[in-house]
PAZA-702814 format. One record per residue: residue number from 1; x negated, y negated, z negated of N, C-alpha, C, CB in turn. Coordinates in steps of 0.001 Angstrom, whole numbers. Atoms other than C-alpha are relative to their C-alpha. Glycine has a CB too. Layout:
N
> NUM, X, Y, Z, X, Y, Z, X, Y, Z, X, Y, Z
...
END
This chain:
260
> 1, 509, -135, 1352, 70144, 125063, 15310, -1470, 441, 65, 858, 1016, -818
> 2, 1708, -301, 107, 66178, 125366, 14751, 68, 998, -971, -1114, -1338, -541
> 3, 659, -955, 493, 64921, 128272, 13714, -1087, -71, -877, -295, 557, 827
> 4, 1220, 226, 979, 62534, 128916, 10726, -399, 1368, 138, 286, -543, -1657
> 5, 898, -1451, -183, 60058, 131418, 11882, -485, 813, -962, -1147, -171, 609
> 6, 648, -251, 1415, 58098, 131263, 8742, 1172, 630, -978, -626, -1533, -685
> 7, -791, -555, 1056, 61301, 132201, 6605, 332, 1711, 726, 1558, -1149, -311
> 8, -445, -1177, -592, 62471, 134982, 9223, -867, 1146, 7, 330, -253, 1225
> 9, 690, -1087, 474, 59074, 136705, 9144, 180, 518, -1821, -1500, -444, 392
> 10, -226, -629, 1667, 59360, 136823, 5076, 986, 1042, 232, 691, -1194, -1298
> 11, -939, -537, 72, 62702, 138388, 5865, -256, 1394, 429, 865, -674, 569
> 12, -18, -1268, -722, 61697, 140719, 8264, -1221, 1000, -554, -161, -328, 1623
> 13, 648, -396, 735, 58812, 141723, 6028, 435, 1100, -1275, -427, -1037, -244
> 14, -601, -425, 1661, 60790, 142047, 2892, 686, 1569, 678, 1657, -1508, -930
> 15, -439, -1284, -567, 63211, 144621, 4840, -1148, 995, 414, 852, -293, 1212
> 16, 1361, -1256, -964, 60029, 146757, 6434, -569, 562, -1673, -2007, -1237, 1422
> 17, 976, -582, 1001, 58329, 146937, 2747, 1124, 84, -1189, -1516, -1046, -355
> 18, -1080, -483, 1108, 61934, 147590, 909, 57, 2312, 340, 2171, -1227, 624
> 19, -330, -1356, -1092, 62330, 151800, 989, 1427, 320, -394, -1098, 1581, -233
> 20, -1026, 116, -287, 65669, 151164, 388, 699, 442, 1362, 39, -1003, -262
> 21, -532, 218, -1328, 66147, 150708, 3910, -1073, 695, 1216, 191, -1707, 176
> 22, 980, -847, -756, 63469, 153525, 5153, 1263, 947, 893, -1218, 1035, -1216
> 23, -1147, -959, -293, 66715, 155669, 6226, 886, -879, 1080, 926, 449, -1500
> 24, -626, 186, -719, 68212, 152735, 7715, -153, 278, 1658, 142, -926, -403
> 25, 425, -570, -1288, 69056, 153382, 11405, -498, -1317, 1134, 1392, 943, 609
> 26, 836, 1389, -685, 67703, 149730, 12749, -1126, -453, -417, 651, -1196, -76
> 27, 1661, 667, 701, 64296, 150002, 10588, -776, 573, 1302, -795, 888, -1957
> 28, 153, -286, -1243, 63152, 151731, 13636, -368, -475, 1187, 654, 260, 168
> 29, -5, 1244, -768, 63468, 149185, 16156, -505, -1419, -917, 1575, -162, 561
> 30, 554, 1055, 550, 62767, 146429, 13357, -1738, 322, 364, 503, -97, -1681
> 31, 2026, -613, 409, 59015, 148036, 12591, -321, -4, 1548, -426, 2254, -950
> 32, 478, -159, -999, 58489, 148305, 16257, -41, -1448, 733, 662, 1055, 579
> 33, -119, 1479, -102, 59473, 144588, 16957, -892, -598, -651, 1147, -524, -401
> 34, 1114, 758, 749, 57301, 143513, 14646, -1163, 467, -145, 263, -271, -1163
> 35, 1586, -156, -570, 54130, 145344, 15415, 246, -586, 1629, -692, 1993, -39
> 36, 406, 639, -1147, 54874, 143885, 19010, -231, -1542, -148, 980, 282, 1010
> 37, 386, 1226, 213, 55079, 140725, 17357, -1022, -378, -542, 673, -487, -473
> 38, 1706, 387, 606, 51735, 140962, 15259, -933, 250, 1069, -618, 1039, -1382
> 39, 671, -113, -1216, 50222, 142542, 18708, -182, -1567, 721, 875, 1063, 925
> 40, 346, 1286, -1076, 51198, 139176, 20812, -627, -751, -839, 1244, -888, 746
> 41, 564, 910, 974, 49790, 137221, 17597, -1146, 224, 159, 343, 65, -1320
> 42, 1701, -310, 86, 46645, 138461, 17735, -611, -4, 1847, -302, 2040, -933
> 43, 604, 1081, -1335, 46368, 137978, 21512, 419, -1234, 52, 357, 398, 1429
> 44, -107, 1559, -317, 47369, 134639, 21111, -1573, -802, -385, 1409, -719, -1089
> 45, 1375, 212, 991, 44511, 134514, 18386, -1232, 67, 970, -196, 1331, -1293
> 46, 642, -509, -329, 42440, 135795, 20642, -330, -644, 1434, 363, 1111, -249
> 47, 77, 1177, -1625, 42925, 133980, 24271, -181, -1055, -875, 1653, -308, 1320
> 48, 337, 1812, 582, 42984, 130635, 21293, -1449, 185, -115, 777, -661, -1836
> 49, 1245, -147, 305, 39391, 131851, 20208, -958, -424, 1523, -132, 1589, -607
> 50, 597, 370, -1379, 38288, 132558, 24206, -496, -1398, 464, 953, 309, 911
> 51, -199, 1066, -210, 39551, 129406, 24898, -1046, -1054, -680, 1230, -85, -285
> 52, 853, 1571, 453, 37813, 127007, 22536, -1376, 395, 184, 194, -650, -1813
> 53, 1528, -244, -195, 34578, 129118, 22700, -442, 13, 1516, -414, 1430, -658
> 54, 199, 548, -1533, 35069, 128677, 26783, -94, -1799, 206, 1479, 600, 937
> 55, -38, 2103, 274, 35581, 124539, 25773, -1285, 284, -567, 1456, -1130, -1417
> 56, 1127, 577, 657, 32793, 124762, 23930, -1596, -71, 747, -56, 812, -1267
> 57, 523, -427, -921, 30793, 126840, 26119, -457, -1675, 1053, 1110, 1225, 577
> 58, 86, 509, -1341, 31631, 124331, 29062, -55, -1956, -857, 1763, 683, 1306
> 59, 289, 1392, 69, 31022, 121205, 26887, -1687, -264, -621, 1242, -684, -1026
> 60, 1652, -108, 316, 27364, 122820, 25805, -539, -655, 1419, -679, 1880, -281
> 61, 639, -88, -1355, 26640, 123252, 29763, 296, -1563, 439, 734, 1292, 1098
> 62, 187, 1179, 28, 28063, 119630, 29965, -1014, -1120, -128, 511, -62, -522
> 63, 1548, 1219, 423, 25661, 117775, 27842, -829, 733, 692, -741, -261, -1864
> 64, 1325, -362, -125, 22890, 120284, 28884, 59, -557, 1536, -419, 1698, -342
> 65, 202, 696, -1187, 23552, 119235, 32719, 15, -1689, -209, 1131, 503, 992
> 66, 524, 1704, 441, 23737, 115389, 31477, -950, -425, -446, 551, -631, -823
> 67, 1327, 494, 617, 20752, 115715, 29541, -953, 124, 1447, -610, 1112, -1503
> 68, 1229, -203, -1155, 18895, 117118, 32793, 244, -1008, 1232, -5, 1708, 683
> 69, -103, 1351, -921, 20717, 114356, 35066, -588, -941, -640, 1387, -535, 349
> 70, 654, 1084, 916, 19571, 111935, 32713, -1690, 174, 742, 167, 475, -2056
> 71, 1328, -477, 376, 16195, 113584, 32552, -667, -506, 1782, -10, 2070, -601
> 72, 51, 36, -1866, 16164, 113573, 36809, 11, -1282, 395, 1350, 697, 886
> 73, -614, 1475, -417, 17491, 109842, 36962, -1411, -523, -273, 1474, -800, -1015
> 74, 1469, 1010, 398, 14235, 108468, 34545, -930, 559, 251, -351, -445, -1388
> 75, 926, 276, -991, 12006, 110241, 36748, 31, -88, 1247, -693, 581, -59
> 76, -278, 525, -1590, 13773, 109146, 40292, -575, -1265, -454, 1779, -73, 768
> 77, 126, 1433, 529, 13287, 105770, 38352, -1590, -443, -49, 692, -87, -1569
> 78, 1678, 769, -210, 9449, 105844, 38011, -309, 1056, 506, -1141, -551, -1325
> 79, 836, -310, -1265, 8815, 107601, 40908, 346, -1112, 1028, 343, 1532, 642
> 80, -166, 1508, -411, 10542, 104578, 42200, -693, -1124, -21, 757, -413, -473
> 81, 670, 1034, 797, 8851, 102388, 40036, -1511, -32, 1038, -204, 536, -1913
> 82, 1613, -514, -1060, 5412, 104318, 41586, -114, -368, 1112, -293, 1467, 380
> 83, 207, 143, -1373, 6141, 104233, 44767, 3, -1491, 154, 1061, 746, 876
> 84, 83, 1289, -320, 7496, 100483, 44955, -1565, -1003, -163, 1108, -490, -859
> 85, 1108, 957, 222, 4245, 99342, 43283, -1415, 565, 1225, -475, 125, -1942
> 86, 1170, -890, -857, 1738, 101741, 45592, 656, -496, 1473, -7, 2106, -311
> 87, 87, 1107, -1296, 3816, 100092, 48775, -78, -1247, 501, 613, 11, 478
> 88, 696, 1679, 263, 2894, 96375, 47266, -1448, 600, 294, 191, -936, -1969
> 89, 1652, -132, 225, -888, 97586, 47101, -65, 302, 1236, -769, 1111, -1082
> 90, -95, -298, -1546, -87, 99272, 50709, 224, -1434, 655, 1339, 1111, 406
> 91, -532, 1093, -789, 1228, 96085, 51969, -1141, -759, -146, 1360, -690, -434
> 92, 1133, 516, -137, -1339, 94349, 50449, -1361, -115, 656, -95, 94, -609
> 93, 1404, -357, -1288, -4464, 95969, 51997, 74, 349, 1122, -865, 988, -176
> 94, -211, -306, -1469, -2569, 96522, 55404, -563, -2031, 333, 2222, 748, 506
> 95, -31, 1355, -459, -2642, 92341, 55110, -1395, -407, 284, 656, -928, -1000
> 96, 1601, 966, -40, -6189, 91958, 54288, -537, 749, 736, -1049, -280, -1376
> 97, 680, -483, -1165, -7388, 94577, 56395, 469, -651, 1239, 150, 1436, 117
> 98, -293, 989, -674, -5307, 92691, 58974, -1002, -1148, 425, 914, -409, -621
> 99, 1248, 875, -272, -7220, 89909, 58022, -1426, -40, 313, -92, -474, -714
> 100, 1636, -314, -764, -10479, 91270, 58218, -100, -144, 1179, -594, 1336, -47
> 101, 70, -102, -1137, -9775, 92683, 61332, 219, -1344, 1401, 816, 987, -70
> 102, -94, 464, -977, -8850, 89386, 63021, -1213, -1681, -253, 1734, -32, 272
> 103, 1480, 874, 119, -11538, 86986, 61031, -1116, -22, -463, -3, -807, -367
> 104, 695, -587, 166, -14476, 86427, 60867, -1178, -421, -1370, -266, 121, 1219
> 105, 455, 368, 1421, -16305, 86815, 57593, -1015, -774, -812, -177, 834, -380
> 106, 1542, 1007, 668, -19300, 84359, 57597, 693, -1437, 270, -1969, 178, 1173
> 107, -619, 957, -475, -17238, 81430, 59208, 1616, -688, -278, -177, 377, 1073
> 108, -1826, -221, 347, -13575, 82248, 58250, 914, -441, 885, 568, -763, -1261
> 109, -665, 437, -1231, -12753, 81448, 61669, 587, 859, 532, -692, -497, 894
> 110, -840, -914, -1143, -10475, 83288, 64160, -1448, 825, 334, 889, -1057, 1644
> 111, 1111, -329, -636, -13150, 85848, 65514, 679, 508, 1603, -880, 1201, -965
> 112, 153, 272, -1839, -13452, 86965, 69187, 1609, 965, 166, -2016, 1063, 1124
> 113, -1286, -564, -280, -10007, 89307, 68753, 1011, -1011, 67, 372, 980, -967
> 114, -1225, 1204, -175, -8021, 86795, 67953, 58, -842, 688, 267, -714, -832
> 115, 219, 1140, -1475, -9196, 84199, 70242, 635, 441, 1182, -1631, -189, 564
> 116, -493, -355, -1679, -8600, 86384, 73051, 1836, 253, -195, -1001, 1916, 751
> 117, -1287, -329, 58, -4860, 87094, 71316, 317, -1089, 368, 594, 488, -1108
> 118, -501, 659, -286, -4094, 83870, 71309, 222, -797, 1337, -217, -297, -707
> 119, 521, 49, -1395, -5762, 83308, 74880, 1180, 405, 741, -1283, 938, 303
> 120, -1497, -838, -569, -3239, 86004, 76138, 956, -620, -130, 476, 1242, -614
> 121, -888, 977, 176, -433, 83992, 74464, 279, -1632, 800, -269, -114, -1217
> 122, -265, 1294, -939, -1218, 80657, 76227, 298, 568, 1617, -1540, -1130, -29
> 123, -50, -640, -1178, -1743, 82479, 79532, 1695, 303, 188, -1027, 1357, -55
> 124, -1315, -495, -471, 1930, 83831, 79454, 833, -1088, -96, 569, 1172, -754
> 125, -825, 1131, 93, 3346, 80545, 78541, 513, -51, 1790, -991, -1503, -708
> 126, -409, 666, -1626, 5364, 79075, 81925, -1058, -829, 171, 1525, -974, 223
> 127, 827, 1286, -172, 3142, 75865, 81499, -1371, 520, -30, 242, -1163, -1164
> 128, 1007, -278, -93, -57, 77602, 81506, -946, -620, 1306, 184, 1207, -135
> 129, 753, 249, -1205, -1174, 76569, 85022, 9, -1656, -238, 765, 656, 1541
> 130, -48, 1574, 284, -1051, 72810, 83503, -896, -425, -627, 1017, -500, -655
> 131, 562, 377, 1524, -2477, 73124, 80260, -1166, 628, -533, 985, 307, -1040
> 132, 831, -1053, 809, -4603, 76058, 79312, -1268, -618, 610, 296, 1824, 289
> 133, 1178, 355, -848, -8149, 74669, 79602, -940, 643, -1566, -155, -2089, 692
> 134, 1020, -854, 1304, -11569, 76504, 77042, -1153, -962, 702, -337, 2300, 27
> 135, 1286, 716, 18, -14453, 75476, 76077, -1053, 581, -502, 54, -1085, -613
> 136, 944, -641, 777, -17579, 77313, 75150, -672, -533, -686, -672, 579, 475
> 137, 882, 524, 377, -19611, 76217, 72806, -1015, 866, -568, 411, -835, -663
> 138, 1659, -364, 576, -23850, 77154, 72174, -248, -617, -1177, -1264, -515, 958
> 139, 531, 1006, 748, -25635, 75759, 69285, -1730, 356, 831, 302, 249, -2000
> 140, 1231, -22, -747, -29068, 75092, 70771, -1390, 388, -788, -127, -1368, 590
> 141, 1172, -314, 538, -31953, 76640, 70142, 21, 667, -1778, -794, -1402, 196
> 142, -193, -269, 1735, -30568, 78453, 67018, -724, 1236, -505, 1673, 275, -460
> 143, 1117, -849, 546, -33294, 81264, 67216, -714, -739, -376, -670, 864, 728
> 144, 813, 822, 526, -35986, 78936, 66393, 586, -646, -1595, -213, -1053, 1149
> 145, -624, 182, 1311, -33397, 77939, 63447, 79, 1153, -1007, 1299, -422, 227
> 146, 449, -1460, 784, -33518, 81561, 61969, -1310, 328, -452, 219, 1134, 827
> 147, 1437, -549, 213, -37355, 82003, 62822, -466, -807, -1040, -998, -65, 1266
> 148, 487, 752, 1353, -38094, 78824, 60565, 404, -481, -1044, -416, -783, 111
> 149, -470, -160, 1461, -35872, 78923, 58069, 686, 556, -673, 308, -610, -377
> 150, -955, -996, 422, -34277, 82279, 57838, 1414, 34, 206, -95, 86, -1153
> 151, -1461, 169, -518, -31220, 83674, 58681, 959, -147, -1210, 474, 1302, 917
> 152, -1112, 823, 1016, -29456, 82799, 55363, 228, -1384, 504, -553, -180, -1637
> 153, -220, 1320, -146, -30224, 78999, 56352, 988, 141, 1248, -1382, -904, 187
> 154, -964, 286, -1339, -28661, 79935, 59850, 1421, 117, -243, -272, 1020, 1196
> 155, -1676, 526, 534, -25630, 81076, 58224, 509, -1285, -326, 378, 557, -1225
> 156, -692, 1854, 136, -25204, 78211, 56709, -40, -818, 639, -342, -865, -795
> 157, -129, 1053, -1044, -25712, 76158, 59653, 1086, 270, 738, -1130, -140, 879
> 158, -1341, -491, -272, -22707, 78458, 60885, 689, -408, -231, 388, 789, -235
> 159, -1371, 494, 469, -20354, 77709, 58677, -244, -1410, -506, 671, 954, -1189
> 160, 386, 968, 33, -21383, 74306, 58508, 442, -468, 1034, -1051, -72, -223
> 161, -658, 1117, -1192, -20673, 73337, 61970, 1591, 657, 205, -1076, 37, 1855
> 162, -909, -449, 168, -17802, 75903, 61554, 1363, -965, -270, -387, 785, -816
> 163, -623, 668, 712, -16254, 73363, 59293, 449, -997, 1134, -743, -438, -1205
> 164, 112, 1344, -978, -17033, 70421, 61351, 922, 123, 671, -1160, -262, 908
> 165, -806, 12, -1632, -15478, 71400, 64594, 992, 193, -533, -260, 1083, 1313
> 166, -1271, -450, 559, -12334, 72697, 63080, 811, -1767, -179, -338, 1080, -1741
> 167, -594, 794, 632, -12005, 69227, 61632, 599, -993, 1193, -904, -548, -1071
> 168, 192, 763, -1020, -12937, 67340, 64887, 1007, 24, 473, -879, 205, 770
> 169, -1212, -239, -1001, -10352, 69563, 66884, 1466, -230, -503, -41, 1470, 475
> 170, -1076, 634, 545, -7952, 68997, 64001, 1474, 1115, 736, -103, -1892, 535
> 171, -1250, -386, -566, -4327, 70047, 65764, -170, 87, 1704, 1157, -1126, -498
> 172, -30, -102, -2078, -5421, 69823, 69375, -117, 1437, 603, -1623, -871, 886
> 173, 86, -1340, -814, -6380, 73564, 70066, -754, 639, -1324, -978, -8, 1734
> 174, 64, -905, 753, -7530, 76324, 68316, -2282, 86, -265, 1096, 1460, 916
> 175, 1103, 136, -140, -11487, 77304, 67675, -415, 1209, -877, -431, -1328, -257
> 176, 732, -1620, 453, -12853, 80796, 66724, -1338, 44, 453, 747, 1442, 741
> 177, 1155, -963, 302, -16322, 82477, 66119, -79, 624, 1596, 392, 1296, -1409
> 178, -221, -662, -1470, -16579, 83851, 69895, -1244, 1724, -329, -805, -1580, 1715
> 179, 1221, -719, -252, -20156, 85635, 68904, -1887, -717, -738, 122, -5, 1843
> 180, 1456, 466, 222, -23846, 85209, 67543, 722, -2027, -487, -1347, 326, 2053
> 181, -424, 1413, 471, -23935, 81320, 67804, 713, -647, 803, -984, -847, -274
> 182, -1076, 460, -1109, -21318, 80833, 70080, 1947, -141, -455, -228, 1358, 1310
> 183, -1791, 261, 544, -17592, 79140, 69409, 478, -370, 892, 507, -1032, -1106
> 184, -929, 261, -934, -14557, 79247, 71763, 1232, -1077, -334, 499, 1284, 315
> 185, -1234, 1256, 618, -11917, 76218, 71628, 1097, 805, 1111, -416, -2344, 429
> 186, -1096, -353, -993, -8686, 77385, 73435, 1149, -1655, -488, 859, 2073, -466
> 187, -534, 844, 166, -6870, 73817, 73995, 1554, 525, 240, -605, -988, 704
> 188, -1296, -146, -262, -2757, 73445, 73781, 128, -974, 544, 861, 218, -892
> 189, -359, 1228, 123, -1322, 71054, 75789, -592, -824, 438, 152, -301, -902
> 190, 973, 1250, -801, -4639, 69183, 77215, -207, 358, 1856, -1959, 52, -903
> 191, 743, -295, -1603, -5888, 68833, 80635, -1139, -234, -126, 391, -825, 1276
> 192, 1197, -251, 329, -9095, 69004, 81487, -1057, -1418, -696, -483, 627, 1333
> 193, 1102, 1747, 461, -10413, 64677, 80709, 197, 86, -1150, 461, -1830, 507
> 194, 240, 443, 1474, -8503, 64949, 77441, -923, 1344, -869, 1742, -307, -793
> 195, 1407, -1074, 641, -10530, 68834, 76727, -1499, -783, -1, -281, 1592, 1216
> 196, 1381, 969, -82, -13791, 66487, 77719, -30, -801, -1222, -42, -1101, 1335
> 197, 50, 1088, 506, -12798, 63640, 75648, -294, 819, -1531, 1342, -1018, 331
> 198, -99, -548, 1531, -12685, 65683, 72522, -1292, 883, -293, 1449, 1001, -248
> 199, 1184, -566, 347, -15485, 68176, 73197, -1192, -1073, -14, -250, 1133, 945
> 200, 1431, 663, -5, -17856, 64848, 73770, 302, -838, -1563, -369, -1224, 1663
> 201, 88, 363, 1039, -16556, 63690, 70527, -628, 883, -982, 1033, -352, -238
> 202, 217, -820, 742, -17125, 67067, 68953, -1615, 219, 279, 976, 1081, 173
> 203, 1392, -497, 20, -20706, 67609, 70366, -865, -1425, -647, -528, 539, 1745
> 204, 1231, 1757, 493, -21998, 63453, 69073, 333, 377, -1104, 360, -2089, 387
> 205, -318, -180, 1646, -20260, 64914, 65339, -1329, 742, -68, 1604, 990, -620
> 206, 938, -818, 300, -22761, 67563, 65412, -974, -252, 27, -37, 786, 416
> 207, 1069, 112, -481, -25532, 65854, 66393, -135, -1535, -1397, -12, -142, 1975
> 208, 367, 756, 1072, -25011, 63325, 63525, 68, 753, -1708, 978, -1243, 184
> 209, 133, -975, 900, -24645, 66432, 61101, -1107, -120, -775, 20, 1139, 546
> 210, 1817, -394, 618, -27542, 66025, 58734, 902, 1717, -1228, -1184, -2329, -1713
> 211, -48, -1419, 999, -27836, 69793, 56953, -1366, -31, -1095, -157, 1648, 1154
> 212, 1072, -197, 931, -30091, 70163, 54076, 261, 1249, -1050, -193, -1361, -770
> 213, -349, -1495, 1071, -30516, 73478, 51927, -1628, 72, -615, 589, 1950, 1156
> 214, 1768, -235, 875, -33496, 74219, 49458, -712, -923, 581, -1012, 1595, 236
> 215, 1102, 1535, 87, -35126, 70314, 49990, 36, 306, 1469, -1942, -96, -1008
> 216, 737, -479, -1202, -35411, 71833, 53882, 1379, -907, 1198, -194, 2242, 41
> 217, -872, 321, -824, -33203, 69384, 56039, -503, -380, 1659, 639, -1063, -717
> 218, 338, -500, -1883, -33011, 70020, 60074, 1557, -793, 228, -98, 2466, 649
> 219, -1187, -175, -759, -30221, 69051, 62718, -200, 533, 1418, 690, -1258, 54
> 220, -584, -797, -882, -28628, 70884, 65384, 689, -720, 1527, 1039, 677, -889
> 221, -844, 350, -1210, -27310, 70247, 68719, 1057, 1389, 894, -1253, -643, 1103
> 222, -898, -1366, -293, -24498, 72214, 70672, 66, -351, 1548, 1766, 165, -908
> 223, -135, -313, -1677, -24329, 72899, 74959, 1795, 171, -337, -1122, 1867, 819
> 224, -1055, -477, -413, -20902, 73036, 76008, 598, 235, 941, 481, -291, -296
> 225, -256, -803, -1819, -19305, 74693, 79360, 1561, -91, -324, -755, 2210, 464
> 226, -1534, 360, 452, -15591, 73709, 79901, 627, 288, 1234, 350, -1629, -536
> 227, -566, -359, -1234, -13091, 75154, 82523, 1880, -124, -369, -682, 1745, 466
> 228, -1286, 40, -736, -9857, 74780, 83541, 870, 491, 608, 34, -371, 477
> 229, -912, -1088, -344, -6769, 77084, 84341, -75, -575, 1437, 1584, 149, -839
> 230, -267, 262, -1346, -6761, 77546, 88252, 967, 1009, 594, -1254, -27, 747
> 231, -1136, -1322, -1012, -4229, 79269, 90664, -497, 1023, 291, 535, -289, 1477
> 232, 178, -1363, -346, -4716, 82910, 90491, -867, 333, -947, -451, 320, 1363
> 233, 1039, 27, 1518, -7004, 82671, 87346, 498, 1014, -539, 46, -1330, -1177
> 234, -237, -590, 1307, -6902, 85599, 84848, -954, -659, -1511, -372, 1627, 311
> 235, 743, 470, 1415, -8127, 85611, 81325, -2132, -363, 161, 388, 1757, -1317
> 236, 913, -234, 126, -11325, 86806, 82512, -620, -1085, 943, -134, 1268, 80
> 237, 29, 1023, -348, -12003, 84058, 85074, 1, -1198, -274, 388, 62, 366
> 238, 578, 1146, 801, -11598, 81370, 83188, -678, 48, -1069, 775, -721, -346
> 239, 1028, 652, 358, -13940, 82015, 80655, -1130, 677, 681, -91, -92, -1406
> 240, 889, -75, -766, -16408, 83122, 82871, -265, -1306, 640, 249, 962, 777
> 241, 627, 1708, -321, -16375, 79604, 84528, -334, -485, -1433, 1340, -1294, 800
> 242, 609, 785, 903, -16639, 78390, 81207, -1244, 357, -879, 918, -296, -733
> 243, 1097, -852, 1022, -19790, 80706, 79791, -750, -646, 1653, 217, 2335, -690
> 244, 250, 211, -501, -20902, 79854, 83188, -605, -1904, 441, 686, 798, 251
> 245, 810, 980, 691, -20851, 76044, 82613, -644, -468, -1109, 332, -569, 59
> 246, 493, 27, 1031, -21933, 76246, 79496, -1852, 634, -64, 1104, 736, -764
> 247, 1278, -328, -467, -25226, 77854, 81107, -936, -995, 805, 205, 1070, 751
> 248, 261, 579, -578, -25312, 75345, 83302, -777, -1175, -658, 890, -54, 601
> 249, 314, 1391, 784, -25719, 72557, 80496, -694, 193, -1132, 1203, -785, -432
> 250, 1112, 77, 1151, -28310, 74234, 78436, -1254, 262, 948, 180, 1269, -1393
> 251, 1307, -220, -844, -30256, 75032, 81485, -169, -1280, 622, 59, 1209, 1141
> 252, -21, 1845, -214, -30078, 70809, 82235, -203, -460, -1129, 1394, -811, 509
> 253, 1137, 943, 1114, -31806, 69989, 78976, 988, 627, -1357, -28, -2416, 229
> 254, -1267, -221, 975, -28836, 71307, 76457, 821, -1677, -529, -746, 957, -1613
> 255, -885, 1001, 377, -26689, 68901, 74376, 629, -767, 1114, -656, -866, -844
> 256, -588, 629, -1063, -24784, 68537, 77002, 1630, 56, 244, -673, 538, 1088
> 257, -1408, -576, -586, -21328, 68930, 78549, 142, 173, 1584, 1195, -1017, -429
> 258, 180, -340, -1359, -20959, 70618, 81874, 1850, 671, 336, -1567, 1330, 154
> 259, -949, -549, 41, -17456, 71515, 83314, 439, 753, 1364, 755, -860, -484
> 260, 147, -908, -861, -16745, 74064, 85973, 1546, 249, 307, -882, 1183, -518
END
């Protein structure tokens, strides 16, 4: 049978505030039952209060730690953002300093680092003692080209034959800036008649070069010194024979080809 609390307190009320029943000998024990029962009521009241103001408490500190994760996340996010874009701009000027560092800036050719990298590279090949053959090339008399028509015009006679040769050599070997007015060919792949055959094509291009700048047109001729990988050769050996014929064939009239 269910109990009706709500009616039983009325009851037990009515008896406590009758004085009828002040004499009885169970008001005694009633009145004492029922201040233990308004006692546990009011700690119930009282742990219920704790309670929701501990929920509430712990759903303030909730949001307030969600707002500050939040807050933490959208600036991991663009410090992210920061960083990713500042190690594009890093990447970027590691490339072009790169590039600086390996060409060279009047010619846009390989300059003398890279030449010699790639130098190194043929050298270690297996087939090196077959193939690897250089070629120096002078342009002749290119002080006298500065003294009379300034070294702007000489630049441009730089990157002028710059062009040229590049085009000449095409896919056959490589061709960098070595120095002053001096360009190194590092061939792939040739021996030394077909390195000839190509540098005597490349030195008759140059020599049909007409250049003209401010109404002032001149042409140029180029010496070239050409060597050949030998048994026991280092890097430095072969182009030394080839700076060596290349001395040889400007001190024999220039426009020449001399091979060593």
């Amino acid at each position: 049978m269910k109990i009706d609390f709500s009616a039983l307190e009325d009851d037990v009320k009515a008896i406590l505030e009758n004085s009828e029943y002040d004499s009885h000998p169970a008001r005694e024990a009633l009145s004492r039952l029922w201040e233990m029962n308004l006692n546990q009521w009011n700690r119930v009241e009282r742990i219920t209060r704790l309670s929701d103001s501990y929920q509430d408490m712990m759903m303030q500190r909730e949001k307030s730690i969600s707002a500050r994760y939040d807050k933490h996340l959208r600036q991991l996010e663009k410090i992210t953002r920061i960083s990713d874009h500042y190690q594009k701009i890093l990447k970027q000027m590691n490339s072009e300093l790169e590039q600086a560092a390996l060409v060279d800036p009047l010619t846009e050719l390989p300059n003398r680092r890279m030449m010699m990298k790639r130098l190194t590279h043929e050298f270690e090949r297996n087939d090196h003692q077959k193939s690897c053959s250089v070629a120096m090339i002078d342009v002749d008399n290119f002080k006298l080209v500065n003294d009379q028509f300034g070294h702007q015009i000489g630049d441009n006679v730089l990157m002028a034959l710059g062009k040229l040769m590049t085009e000449v050599l095409a896919d056959n070997g490589y061709i960098g800036r070595w120095g002053g007015e001096e360009f190194l060919v590092i061939f792939t792949g040739k021996n030394q008649q077909e390195a000839q055959t190509l540098m005597e094509e490349m030195r008759v291009a140059v020599t049909y070069l007409a250049l003209s700048f401010e109404n002032k047109a001149l042409t140029v001729s180029v010496s070239i010194g050409i060597s050949q990988y030998r048994d026991g050769d280092n890097i430095d050996a072969l182009l030394t024979r080839a700076d060596n014929a290349l001395y040889t064939a400007k001190s024999k009239g220039r426009n020449q080809i001399t091979i060593d």
